[in-house]
N, C-alpha and C positions, 0 to 999 in steps of 0.2 A: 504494500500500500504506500502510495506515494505522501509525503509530511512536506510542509512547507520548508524551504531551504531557510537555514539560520545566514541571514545578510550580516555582516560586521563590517566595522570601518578596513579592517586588514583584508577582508576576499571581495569586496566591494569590486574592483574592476577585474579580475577575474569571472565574480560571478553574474554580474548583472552588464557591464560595459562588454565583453568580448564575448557578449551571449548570441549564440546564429537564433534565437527565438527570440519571442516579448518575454519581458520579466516585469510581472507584478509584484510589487513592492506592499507591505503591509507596514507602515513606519508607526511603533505602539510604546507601550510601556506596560510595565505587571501593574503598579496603581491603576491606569485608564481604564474605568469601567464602560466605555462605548467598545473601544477595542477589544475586550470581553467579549462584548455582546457580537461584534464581526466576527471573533477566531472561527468559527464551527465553519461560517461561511467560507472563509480564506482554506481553513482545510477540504474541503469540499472542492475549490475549485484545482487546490493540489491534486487532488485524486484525480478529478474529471479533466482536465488538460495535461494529465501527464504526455509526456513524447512532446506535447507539443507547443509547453510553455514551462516557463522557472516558475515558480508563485515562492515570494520568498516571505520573510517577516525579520525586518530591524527595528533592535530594541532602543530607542533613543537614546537610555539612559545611559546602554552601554557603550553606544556607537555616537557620540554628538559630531563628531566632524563630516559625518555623511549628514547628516540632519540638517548642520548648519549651512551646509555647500548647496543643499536643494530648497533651502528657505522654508523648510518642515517648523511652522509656528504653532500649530496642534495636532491634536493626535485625536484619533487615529489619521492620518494621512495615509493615501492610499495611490502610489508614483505607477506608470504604465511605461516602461523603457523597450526602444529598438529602437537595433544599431547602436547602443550609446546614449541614445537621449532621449527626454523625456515628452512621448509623446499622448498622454492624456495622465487627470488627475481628479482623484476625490479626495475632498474633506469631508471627515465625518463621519458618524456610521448609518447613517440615513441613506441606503442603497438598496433596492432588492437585488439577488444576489445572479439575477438573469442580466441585469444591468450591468452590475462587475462585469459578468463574463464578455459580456457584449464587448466592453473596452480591450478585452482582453484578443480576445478572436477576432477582432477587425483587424489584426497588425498581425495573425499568426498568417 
């Protein structure tokens, strides 16, 4: 079963910059109780786009330099990356989870 990839400031452009697929980002913290409320979803979409997307989750608190460099000012923020850059973004945990994917499978 596929888990969402743990993003850190250190595999950061390995994992997400030199990716041949979209990488969805889940930018959260263990306090943020909205981010709570997404996880279930973000693992889900781990499962359901395995092969043919990253779906990752970075933890602010322990990553701030990635945080600070995307201008991550709340959490949950939710980054949609290919090729390198960031091409679609949620704030919030006010998504249905058909919507996530949508941003997600437009760029696969």
């Amino acid at each position: 079963m596929a888990k969402p990839v743990e993003i850190t400031d250190s595999n950061f452009e390995e994992v997400v910059l030199n990716s041949d697929k979209p990488v969805l980002i889940d930018f959260w913290a263990a306090w943020c109780g909205p981010c709570r409320m997404i996880a279930p979803m973000v693992e889900d979409l781990a499962k359901e786009l395995e092969g043919q997307a990253v779906i990752g989750k970075l933890d602010v608190d322990k990553n701030p330099d990635t945080s600070v460099k995307y201008g991550v000012m709340s959490i949950p923020t939710l980054l949609v990356f290919k090729d390198g850059k960031v091409v679609d973004k949620h704030v919030g945990a006010g998504i249905p989870k058909s919507a996530l994917a949508n941003k997600v499978t437009a760029h696969i």
